[in-house]
C-alpha positions in Angstrom: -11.3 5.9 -2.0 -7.9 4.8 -0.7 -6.1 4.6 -3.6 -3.8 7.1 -4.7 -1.7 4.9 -7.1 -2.4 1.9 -9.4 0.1 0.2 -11.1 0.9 -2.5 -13.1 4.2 -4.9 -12.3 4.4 -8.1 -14.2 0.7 -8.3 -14.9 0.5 -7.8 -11.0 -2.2 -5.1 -10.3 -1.0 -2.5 -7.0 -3.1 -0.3 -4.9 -0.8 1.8 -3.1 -1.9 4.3 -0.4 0.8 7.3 0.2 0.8 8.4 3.6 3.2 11.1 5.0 3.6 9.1 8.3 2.1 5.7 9.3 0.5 7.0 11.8 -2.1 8.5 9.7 -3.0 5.4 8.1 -5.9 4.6 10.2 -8.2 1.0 10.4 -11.1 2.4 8.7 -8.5 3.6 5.8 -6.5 -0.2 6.1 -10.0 -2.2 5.9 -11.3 -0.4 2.5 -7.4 -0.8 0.8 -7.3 -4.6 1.9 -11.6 -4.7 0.5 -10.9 -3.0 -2.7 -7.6 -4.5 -3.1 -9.0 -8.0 -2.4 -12.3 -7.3 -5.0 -9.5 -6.6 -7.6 -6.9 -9.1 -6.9 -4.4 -6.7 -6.4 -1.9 -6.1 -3.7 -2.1 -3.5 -1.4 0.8 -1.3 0.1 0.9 1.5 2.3 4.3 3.8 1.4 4.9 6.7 4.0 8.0 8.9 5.0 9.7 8.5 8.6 13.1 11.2 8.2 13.5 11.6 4.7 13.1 7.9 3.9 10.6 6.3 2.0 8.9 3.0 3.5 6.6 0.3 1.7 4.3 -1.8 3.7 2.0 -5.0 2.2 -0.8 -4.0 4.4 -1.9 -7.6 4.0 0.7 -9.0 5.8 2.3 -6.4 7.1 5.7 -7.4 5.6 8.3 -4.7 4.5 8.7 -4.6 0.8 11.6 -2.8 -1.1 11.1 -1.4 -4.5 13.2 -3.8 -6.3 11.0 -6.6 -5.0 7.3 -5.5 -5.9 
């Protein structure tokens, strides 16, 4: 399953896949998070590491999100 995390913000369900660099995040991985998170209606996010900083992607749209906005 490619879930690590689920959360709840606002009644909003997330399925959040950690990663420790994006580049391990393959297609096979993205279409079962964007499946399972679709099935659910929940939003998926991929968060990884690049130099010490954490990043969170909406894998749906690819968009960067920032923790204050989820």
């Amino acid at each position: 399953m490619p879930i690590d995390l689920v959360c709840l913000r606002d009644g909003e369900p997330l399925f959040i896949e950690c990663k420790a660099r994006r580049s391990e995040f393959g297609e096979e991985r993205k279409k079962a998070l964007l499946n399972l998170a679709r099935i659910a209606g929940a939003k998926p996010i991929l968060a990884y590491r690049d130099k010490r900083k954490i990043f969170l992607v909406n894998v749906q749209t690819n968009d960067p999100m920032f923790i204050e906005n989820i």
